[in-house]
C-alpha positions in Angstrom: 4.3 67.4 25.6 1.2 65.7 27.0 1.5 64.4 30.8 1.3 60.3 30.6 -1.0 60.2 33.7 -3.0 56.9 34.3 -6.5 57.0 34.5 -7.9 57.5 38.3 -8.6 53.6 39.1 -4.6 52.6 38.0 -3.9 54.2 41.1 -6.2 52.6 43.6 -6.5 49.0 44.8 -4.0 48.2 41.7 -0.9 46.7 40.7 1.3 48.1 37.6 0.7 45.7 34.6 4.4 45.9 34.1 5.7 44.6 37.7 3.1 41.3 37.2 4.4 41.1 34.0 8.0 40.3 35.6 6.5 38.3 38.1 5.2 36.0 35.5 8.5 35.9 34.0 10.3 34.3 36.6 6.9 32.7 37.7 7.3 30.7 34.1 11.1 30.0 34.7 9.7 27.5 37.7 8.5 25.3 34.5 4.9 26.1 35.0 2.7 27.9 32.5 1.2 30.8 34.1 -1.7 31.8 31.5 -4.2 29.1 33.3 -3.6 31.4 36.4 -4.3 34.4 34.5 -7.5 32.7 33.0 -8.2 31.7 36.4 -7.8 34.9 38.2 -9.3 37.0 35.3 -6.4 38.9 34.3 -5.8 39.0 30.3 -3.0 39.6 28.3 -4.2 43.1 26.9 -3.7 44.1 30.9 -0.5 42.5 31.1 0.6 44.2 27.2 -0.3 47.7 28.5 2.9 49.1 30.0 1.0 51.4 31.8 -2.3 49.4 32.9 -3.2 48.2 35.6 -4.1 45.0 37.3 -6.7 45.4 40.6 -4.9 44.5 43.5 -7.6 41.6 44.4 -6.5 39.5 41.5 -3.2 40.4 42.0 -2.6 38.8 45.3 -4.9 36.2 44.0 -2.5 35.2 41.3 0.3 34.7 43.9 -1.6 32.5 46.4 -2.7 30.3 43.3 0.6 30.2 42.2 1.5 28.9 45.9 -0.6 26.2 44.8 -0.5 25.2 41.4 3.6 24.6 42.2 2.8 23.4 45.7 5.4 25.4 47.0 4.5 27.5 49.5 7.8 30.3 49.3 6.7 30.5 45.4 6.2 34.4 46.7 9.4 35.1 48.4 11.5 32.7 45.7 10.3 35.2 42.9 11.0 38.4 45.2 14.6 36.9 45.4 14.3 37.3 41.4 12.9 41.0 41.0 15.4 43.5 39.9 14.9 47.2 40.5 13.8 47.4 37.0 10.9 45.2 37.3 10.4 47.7 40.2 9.3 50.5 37.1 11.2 54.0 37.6 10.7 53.8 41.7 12.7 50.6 42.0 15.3 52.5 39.4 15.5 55.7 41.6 16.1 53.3 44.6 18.9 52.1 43.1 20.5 55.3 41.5 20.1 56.8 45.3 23.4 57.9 47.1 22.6 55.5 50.1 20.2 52.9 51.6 18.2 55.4 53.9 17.6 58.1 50.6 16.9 55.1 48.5 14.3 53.4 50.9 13.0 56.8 52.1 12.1 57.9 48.2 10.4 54.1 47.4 8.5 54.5 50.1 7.3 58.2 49.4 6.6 57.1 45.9 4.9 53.7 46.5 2.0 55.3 48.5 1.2 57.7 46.4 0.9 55.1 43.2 -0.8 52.3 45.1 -3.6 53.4 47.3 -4.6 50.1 48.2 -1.6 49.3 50.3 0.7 51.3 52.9 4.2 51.8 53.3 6.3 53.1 55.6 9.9 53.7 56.4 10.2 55.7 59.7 13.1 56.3 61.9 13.0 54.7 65.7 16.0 55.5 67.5 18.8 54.4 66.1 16.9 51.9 63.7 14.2 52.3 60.5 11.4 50.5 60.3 9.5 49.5 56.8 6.0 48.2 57.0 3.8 47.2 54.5 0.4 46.1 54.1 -2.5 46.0 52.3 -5.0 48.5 53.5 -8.6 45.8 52.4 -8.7 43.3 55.2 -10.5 41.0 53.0 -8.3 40.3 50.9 -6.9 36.8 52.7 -4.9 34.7 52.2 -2.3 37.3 51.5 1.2 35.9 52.7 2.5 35.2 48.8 2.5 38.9 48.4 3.7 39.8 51.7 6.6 38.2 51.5 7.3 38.9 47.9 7.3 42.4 48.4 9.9 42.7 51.6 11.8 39.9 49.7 12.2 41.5 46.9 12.8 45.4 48.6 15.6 43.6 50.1 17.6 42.0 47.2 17.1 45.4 45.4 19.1 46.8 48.2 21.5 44.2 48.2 21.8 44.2 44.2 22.3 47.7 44.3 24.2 48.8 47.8 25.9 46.3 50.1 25.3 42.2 49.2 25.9 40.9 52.8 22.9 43.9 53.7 20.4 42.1 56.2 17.8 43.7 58.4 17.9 43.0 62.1 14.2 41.2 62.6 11.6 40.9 60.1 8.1 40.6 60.4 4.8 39.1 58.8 1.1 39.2 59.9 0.4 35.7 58.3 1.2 32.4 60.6 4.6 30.9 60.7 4.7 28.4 57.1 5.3 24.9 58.2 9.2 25.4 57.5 10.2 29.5 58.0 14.1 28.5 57.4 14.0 29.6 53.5 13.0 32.7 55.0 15.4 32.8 58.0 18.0 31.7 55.3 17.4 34.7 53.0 17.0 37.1 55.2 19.7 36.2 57.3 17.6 37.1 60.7 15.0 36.3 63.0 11.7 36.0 61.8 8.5 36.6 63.3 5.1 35.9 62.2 1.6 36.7 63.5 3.0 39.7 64.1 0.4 43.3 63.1 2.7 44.1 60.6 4.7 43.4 57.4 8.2 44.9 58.3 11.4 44.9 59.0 14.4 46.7 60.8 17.3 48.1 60.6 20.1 49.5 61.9 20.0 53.3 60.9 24.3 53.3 60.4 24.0 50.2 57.8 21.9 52.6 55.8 24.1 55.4 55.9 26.9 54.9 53.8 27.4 56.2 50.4 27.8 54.0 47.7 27.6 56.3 45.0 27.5 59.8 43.8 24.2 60.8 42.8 23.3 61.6 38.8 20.9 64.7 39.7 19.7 65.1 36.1 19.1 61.4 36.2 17.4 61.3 39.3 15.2 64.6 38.4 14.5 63.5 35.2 13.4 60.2 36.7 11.7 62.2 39.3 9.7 63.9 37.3 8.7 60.9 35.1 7.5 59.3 38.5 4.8 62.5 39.0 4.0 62.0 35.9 2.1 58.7 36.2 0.8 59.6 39.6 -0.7 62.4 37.7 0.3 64.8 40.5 2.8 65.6 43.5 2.2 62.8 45.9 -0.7 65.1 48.9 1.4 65.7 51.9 0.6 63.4 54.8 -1.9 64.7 57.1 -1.2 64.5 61.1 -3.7 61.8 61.6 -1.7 59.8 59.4 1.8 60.8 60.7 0.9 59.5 64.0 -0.8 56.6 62.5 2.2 55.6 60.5 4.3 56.1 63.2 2.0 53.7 65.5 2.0 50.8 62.7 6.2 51.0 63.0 6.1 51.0 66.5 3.5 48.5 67.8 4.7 45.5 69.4 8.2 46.7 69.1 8.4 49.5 71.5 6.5 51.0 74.0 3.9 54.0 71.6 3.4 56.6 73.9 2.5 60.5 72.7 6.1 60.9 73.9 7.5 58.5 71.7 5.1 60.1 68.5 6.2 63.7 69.4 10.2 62.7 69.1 9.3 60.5 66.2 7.6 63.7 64.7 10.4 66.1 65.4 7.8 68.2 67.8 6.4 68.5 71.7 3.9 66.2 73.1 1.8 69.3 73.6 2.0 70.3 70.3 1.4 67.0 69.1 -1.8 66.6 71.2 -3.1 69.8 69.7 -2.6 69.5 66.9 -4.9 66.4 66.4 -7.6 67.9 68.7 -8.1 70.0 66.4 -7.8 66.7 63.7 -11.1 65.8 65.4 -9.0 62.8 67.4 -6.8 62.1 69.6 -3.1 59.9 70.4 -5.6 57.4 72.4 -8.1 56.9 69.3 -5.5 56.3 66.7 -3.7 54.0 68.8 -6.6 51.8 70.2 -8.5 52.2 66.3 -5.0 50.5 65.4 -5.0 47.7 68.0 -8.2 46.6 67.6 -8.2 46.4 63.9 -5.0 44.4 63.9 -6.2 42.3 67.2 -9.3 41.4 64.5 -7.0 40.1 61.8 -4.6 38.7 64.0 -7.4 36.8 66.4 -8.8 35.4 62.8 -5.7 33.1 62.3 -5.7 29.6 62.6 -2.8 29.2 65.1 -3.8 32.6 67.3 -3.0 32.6 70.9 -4.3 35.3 72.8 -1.3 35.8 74.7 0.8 35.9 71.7 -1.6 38.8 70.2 -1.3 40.7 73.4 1.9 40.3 73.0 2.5 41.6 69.4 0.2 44.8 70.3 2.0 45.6 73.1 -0.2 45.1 75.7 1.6 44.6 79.3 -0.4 40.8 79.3 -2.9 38.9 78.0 -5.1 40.1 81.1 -4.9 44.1 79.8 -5.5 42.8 76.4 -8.5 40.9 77.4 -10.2 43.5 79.1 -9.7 45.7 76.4 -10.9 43.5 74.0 -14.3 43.1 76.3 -14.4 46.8 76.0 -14.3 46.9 72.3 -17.1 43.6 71.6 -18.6 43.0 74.9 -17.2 39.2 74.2 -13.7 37.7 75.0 -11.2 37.3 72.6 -11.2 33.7 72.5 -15.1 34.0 70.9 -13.1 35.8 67.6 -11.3 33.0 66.8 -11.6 31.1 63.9 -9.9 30.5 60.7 -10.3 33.0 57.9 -12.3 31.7 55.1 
């Protein structure tokens, strides 16, 4: 039987035409036609009729923010998430939900999200007693991007809820645009605080909510589905390289708790000194990844309309706004206050 793989560019920077094709189905049920959109963002109906094409992740995000306008309603991205089924998810959004509990669930999305959409990262790693998702998309061009954002945790969320507990609600979420003029819908759905200019898309959660069983698992099911999965990634997802461990376990951690090698090494299930040596011989170190990572986010978050430099010292988990400054001056030679401006 010949392997259903999709060509090289469906998996990077792009969007399965199937998911958008939900979107616009719930898009439509606002009472607002979405084809002038799709003129308007270039996507055309032989992408959308394709169950396994692709639409470039540019134009996807694109659609949403100019669906934010066309309907001026500015939660037009999280009100569809509340919509999305596991379904409209494709077969990683149905393996969620056939999963024995939240944490398996989550942990397999996750796995299986990266390896089909290159152009974004996601996360779900273990902090204590709590997970941590994060999402984001990878091209810091493309802005505005808050529609997306928040459809995407929105909709993770009411997948879990459909499928595993309906009162489920993360402890604190978090989103890397500024706050909306009116973040209650949000609050409301979410049922927590939440946060915005923040370096991150993500939320947490308590580890013992996503423990228990709700099910017994269909193995053939799950293989079968599994294996379908690989198929359209056209290979077994590469294993995450040590660079990227630490990374990942940076982007969950920044802002919320104190990163340290210390707090990598337990994260990583290894020693400090191992952890250390391991990427010397990467080529890098715990202090690169970690100051590459704050100043890339300190650049996106500095380039928002309402940034405060305290608050970005803040959400990087600088002691104050005087040890963020400084290292700022280290990075440009400038102050922080010279990098802000509104994104165009």
């Amino acid at each position: 039987m010949k392997r259903e793989t999709l060509p090289p560019t469906a998996r990077f920077s792009s969007v399965r035409a199937s998911f958008l094709t939900a979107l616009v189905s719930r898009f439509e049920a606002t009472g607002t036609k979405a084809q002038p959109l799709l003129n308007r963002t270039g996507i055309t109906l032989a992408q959308l009729n394709d169950p396994y094409g692709a639409i470039p992740l540019p134009q996807f995000v694109e659609f949403l923010e100019a669906a934010a306008l066309e309907t001026r309603n500015d939660n037009i991205g999280a009100r569809i998430g509340a919509q999305l089924t596991a379904s409209d998810m494709g077969p990683v959004g149905i393996v969620l939900s056939l999963s024995e509990n939240i944490e398996t669930g989550i942990t397999r999305f996750a796995s299986y999200a990266n390896a089909l959409q290159d152009g974004a990262e996601t996360q779900w790693i273990q902090q204590g007693d709590s997970w941590v998702f994060t999402y984001r998309l990878k091209d810091p061009n493309i802005w505005p991007r808050r529609q997306d954002a928040e459809c995407s945790l929105v909709s993770l969320v009411q997948v879990v809820r459909d499928n595993f507990k309906s009162r489920w609600a993360p402890q604190e979420v978090h989103f890397e645009h500024d706050s909306p003029a009116d973040p209650r819908p949000l609050e409301r759905f979410f049922r927590c605080p939440v946060r915005f200019s923040q370096p991150f898309n993500r939320f947490i959660v308590d580890r013992g909510a996503c423990l228990t069983n709700v099910r017994t698992e269909d193995q053939a099911l799950l293989a079968a589905l599994e294996r379908h999965v690989e198929e359209i990634i056209g290979a077994v997802a590469p294993v995450q390289n040590i660079s990227e461990s630490v990374t990942a376990v940076i982007h969950a951690s920044l802002g919320i708790s104190p990163v340290t090698v210390d707090h990598a090494a337990r994260a990583l299930s290894t020693t400090p000194r191992s952890l250390q040596r391991h990427l010397k011989e990467a080529g890098t170190s715990f202090r690169t990844l970690l100051e590459t990572t704050r100043r890339e986010r300190a650049q996106m978050l500095l380039s928002q309309p309402q940034a405060k430099v305290a608050q970005v010292a803040d959400a990087l988990g600088y002691a104050d706004a005087t040890a963020f400054w400084r290292a700022w001056h280290k990075w440009t030679g400038t102050a922080p206050s010279a990098h802000r401006h509104p994104r165009r």
